[in-house]
C-alpha positions in Angstrom: 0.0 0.0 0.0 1.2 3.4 -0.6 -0.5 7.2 0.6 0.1 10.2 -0.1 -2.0 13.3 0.6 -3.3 16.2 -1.7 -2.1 20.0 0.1 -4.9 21.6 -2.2 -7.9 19.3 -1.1 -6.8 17.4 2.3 -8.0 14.3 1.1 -5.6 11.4 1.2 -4.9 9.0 -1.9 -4.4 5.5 -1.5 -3.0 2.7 -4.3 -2.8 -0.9 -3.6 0.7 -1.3 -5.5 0.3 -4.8 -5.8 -2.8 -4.6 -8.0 -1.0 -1.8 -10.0 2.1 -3.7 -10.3 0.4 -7.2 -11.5 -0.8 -4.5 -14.5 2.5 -3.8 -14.9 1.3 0.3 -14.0 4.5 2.0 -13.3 3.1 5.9 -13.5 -0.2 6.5 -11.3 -1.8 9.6 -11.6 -3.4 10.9 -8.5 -6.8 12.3 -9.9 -7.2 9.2 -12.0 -5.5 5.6 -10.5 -5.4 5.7 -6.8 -7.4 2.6 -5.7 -9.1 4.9 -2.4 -10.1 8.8 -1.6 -10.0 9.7 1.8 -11.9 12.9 2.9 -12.5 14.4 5.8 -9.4 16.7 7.3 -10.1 19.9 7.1 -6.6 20.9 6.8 -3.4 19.8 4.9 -2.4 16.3 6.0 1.1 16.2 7.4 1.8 12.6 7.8 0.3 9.4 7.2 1.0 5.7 8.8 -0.2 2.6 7.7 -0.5 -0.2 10.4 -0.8 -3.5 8.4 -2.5 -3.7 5.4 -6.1 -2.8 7.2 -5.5 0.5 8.9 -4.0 4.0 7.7 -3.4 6.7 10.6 -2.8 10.4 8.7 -2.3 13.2 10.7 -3.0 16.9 10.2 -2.5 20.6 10.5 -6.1 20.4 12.2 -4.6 18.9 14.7 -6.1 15.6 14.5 -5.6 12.1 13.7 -8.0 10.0 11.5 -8.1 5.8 11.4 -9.3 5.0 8.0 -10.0 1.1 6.8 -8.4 0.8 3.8 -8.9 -3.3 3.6 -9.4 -4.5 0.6 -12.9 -6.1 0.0 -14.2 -4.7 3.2 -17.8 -3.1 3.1 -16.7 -0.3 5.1 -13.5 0.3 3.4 -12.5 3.9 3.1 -14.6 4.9 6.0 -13.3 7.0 9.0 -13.0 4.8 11.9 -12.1 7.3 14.5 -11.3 11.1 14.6 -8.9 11.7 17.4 -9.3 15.1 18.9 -7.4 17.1 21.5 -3.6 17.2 20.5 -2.4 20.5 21.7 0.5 20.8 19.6 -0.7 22.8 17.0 0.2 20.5 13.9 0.8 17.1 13.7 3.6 16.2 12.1 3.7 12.2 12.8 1.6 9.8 13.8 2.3 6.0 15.5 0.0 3.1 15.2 0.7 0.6 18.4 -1.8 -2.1 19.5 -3.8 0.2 22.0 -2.4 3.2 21.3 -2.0 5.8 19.1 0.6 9.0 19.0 1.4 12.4 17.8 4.0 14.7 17.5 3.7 18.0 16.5 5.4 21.6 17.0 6.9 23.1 20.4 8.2 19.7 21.2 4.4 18.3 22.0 3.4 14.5 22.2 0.2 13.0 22.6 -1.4 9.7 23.2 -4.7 8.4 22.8 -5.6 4.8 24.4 -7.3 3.0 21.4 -8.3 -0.8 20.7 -7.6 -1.3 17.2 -10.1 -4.0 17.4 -13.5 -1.9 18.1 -12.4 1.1 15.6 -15.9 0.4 14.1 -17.9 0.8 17.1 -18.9 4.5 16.6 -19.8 5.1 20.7 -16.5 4.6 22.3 -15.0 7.0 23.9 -11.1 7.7 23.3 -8.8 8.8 26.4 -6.0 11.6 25.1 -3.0 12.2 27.6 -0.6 14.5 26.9 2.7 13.2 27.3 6.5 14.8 28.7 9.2 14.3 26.6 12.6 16.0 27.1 12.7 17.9 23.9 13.2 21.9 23.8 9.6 23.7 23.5 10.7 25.5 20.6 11.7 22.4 18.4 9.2 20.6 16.3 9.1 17.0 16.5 9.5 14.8 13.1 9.0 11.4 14.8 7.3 9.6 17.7 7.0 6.1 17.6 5.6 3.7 20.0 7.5 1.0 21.4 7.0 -2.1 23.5 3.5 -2.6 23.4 2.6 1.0 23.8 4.5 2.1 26.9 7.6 3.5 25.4 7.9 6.2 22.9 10.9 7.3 20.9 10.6 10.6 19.7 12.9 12.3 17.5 13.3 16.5 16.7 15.2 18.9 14.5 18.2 19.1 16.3 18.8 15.8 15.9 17.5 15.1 19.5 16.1 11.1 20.4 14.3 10.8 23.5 13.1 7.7 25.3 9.9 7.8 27.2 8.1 5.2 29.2 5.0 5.8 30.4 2.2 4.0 32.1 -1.5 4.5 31.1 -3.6 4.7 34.2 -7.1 3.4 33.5 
């Protein structure tokens, strides 16, 4: 699978390359060949992370994270799973698909985490927890990474001064 996203219209492009390569396709046009159109940011998308071959993460300028099914054959594929609100760091410049969880990184060295079960992404009334998260990064530095490490509880982050930080933290439920 490969995304990218559209500055102009916000909506995200999606190709199955496998399909495209069995045609032996080796030029896609955007407007005419991507397999799926995601809509919905209101914003420029920023980043965009697919976990498996089921789930796309893409975060935004809005400031928040959509889960999209991108599954081929599924009846609800290229349907908005979750919106996740409430990042406070402006932008969102990377996103980070764990089992339970899902982070953001954005500007002024801001991190967020949202407790998520990947599993009932469909069920339209749960409720998603958003923590905030302290990482040792200077508050003036964007962050171009975060990733989400054993199971969930450890984050690696990553900034523009060639920074790395490792965080652990526990989710209190």
């Amino acid at each position: 699978m490969l995304g990218s996203a559209d500055e102009d219209t916000c909506n995200v492009h999606v190709w199955d390359l496998a399909r495209h390569l069995a045609k032996e396709e080796r030029v896609c046009e955007v407007s005419e060949d991507s397999d799926l159109v995601l809509t919905g940011h209101e914003e420029e998308v920023n980043c965009l992370r697919f976990a498996g071959r089921a789930l796309l993460a893409s975060g935004s300028s809005d400031g928040s994270v959509r889960l999209w099914d991108v599954s081929s054959g599924a009846t609800t594929v290229g349907r908005c799973l979750r919106v996740l609100r409430g990042f406070t760091g402006g932008k969102v410049w990377s996103v980070d698909v764990g089992r339970r969880r899902v982070a953001a990184a954005g500007r002024r060295g801001m991190v967020g985490v949202w407790a998520v079960e990947v599993e009932d992404l469909g069920e339209e009334d749960k409720k998603t927890e958003f923590a905030p998260v302290s990482v040792p990064h200077d508050s003036a530095t964007a962050l171009g990474q975060a990733l989400l490490l054993d199971g969930g509880t450890t984050l690696l982050t990553a900034d523009g001064m060639a920074a790395v930080a490792i965080t652990e933290f526990w989710w209190q439920k």
